[in-house]
Each structure stands twice: as C-alpha cells, then as structure tokens.
C-alpha positions as CSV (number, residue, x, y, z in Angstrom):
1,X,61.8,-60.3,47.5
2,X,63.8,-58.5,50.4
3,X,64.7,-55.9,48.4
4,X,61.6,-55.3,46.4
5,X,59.0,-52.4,47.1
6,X,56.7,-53.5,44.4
7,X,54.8,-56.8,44.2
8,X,52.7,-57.9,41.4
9,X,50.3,-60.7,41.0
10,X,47.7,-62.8,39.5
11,X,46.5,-65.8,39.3
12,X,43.8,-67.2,37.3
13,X,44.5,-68.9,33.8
14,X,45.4,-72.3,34.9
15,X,42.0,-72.8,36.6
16,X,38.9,-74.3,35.8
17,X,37.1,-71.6,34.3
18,X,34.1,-74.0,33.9
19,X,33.5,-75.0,37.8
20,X,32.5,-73.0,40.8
21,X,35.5,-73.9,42.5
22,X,37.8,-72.7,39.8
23,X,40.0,-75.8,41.0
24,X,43.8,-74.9,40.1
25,X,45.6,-77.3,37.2
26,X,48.6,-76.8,39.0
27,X,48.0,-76.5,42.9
28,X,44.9,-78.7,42.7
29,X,43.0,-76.3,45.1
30,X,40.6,-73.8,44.6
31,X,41.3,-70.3,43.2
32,X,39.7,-68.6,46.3
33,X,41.9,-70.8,48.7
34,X,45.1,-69.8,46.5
35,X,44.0,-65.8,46.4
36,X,43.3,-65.4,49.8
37,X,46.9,-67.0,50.4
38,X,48.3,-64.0,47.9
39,X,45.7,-61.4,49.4
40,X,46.9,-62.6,52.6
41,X,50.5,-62.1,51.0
42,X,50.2,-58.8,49.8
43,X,48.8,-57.0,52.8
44,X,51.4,-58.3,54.9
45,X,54.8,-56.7,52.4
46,X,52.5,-53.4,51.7
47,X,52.1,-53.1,56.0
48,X,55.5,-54.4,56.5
49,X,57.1,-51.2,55.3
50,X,55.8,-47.7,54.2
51,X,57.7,-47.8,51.2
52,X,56.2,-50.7,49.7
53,X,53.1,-51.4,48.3
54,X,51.3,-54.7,47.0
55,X,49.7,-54.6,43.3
56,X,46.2,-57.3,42.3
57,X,46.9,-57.6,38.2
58,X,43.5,-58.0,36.5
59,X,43.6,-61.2,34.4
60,X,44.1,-60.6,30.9
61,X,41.0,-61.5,27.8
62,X,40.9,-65.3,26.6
63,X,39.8,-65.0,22.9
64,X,38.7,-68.3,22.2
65,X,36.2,-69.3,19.6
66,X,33.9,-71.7,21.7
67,X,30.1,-72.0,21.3
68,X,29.3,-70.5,24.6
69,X,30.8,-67.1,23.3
70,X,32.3,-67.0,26.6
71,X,36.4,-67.0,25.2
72,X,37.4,-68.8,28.3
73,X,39.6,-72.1,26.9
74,X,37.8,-75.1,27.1
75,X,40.1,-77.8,26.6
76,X,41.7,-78.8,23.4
77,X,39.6,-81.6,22.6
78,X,36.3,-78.8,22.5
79,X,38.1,-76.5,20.1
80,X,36.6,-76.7,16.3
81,X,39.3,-78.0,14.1
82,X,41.0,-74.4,12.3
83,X,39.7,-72.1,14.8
84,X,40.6,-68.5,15.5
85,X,40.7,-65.9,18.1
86,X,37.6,-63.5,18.3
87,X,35.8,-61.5,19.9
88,X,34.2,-61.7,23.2
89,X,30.7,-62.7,22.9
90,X,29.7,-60.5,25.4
91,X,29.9,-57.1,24.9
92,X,28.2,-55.5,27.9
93,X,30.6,-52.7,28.7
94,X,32.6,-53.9,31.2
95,X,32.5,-57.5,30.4
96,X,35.4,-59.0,32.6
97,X,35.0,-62.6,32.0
98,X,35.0,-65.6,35.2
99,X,38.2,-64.6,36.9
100,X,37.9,-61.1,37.2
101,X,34.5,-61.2,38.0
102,X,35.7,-63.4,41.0
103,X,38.8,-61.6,41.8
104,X,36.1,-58.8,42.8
105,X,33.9,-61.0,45.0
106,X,37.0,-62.5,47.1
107,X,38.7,-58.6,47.7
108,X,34.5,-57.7,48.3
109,X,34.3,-60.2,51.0
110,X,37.6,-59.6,52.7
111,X,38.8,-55.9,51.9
112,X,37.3,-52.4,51.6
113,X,37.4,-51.3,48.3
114,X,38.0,-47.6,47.5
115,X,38.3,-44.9,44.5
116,X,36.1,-46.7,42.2
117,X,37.7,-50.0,42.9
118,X,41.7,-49.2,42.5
119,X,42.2,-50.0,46.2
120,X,41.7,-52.0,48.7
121,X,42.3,-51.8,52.5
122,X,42.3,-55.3,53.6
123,X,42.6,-56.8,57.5
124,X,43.7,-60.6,57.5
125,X,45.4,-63.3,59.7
126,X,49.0,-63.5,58.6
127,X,49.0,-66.8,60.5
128,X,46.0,-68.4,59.1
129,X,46.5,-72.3,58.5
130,X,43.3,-72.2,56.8
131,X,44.5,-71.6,53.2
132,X,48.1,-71.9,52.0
133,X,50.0,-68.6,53.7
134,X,53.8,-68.3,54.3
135,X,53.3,-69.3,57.9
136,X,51.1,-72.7,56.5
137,X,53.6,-73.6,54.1
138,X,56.7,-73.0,57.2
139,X,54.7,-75.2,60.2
140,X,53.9,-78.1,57.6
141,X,57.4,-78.3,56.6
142,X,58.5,-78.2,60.2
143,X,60.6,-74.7,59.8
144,X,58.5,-72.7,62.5
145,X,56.8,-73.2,65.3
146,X,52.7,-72.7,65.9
147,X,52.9,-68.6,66.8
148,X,50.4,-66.3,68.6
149,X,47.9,-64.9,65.8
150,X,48.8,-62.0,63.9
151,X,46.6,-59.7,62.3
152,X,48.0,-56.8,59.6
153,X,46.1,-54.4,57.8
154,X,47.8,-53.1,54.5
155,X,47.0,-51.6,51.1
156,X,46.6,-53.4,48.0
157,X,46.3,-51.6,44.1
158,X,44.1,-53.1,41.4
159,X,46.1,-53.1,38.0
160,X,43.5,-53.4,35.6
161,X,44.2,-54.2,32.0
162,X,41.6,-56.3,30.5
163,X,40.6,-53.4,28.4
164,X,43.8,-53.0,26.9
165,X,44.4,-56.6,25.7
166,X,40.5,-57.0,24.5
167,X,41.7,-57.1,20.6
168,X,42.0,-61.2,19.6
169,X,44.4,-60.0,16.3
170,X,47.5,-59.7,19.1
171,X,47.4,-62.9,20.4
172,X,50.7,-65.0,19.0
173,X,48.6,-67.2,16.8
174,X,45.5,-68.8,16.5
175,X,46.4,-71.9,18.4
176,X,46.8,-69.8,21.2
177,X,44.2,-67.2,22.3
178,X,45.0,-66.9,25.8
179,X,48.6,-65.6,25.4
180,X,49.9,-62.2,23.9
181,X,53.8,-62.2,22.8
182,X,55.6,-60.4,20.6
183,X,53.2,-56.4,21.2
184,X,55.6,-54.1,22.9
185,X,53.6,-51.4,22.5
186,X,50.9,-52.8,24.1
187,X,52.9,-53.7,27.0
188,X,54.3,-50.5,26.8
189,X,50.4,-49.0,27.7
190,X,50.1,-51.4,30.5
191,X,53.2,-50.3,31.9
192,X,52.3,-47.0,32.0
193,X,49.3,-47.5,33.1
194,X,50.5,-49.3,36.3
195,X,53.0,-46.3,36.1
196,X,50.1,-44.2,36.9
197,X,48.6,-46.4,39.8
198,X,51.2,-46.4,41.6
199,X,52.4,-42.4,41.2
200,X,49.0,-41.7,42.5
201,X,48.6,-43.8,45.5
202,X,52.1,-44.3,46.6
203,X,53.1,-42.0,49.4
C-alpha cells in the first residue's frame, strides 16, 4: 500500500454484536483492541505524507428479522424458519445500530472529532504493543527490534453510509441480510459520496 494515497476501512460484521466485548469471529479479540490497531494504522499513513489521507467506513445496515427488532444477525440457529429482511426496528432518526454506535465511542475517547463528526484528529503510539499495531505484529515475529516510542498525529475521514444502504429489498436474498450485491447504483451513491469527503478535506 506504498503507492496508495487513500486507505479505506472497517471492521465490524464478524463480531459479536451481542457482547460488550464485540469479540472478533476471526481474530478472537475484541473489536476495540482490533480498531485501535486500524485507528492506530490510519493516523500513521495520513501523517506519513501530505498527500495521503486515512478514511473510517461506517458499517453498513444488518436487516435481519429477529425478535429484538435490532437487525443485527444472531446466529443461524435463532433465525425463524422462511424469514426476510426488514426493517430496522428502531426508527429514531439516526438509528446506527451496535457497531457504529461504538465506532463513535472508541474515535470519542482517542481522537478530536470535528465538522459535525466527518473528522477526526487523532494522537496515538505507533509503537504500542498494547493492541495489535504493525510494530506488535513485527517484534512478535522477531523482524524488528523493541524501538524508542513514537507518537504521530494524523487525520482520519468518517465515510458514512448507513443511510444509504437502510432499504432491506437490496440485500442479495433473504438468506442473507447483512450483504448487498448486485446494486451498482447504489454503490455508485456511496462512491460519490466518499467522492465528496475527500474533495472537501483533502488539501
């Protein structure tokens, strides 16, 4: 990612949405150990160079049917036999679901959020060996040695889209209402939205 003045991420929808921890299917750690490791990440590129900027992607609407109204998924054996996608229970305007809701308490407690939420100024540890940052992952595979701390401050640009994606008819099927395939308009709107973003904010 050398060459790359753009870096997007997320993370969220292979963890718990039921537990505080939000403990990750994959990584088997917790989501706010594994976003403070991309936080982390992202300041670093966007204060590396002038030219490049880091970009948070808001997680995207889970549509599924489940008694709690909540739409998260809650496991396959909890799903009524011939469900279907619907609509968010909640319809507080808003409404961001779990992981969302969280992404905004991690960047709250380790950033300075600014213009109504679309970026944050963030001051972290590059060499942190307290969650899982590029320096972690190098000295526990024995590629680097222990180095003097290093603190960066960068920029990072909240992508939000759950608004975009809140309609349960554009999910592939009804198996499947976490996932959205086969909408290139839709994508198209996200696109430009980010588009937008990062015309305004990038120097």
């Amino acid at each position: 990612m050398e060459d790359c003045s753009v870096i997007v991420m997320n993370l969220g929808l292979h963890y718990s949405s039921s537990d505080e921890r939000h403990m990750g299917k994959e990584s088997r750690r917790p989501l706010s150990d594994d976003m403070l490791a991309a936080i982390t990440f992202l300041t670093n590129f966007s204060a590396s160079r002038a030219d490049r900027v880091g970009v948070w992607r808001s997680a995207l609407p889970q549509h599924f049917d489940v008694a709690s109204s909540s739409g998260h998924f809650p496991g396959w054996r909890m799903l009524p036999q011939g469900h279907k996608c619907a609509l968010l229970g909640n319809t507080t305007r808003g409404y961001q679901q779990v992981y969302n809701q969280f992404y905004d308490g991690l960047f709250n407690e380790n950033c300075k959020t600014e213009c109504e939420g679309l970026v944050y100024n963030c001051t972290l540890n590059t060499t942190s060996t307290e969650v899982q940052t590029v320096h972690k992952y190098l000295l526990d595979n024995g590629l680097q040695r222990p180095t003097a701390e290093r603190v960066v401050s960068g920029e990072i640009l909240r992508w939000n889209t759950f608004d975009l994606f809140e309609v349960p008819q554009w999910h592939t099927s009804d198996s499947d209402c976490s996932h959205f395939c086969y909408v290139p308009a839709l994508y198209e709107t996200a696109f430009e939205r980010l588009g937008i973003l990062l015309s305004t904010f990038l120097k």
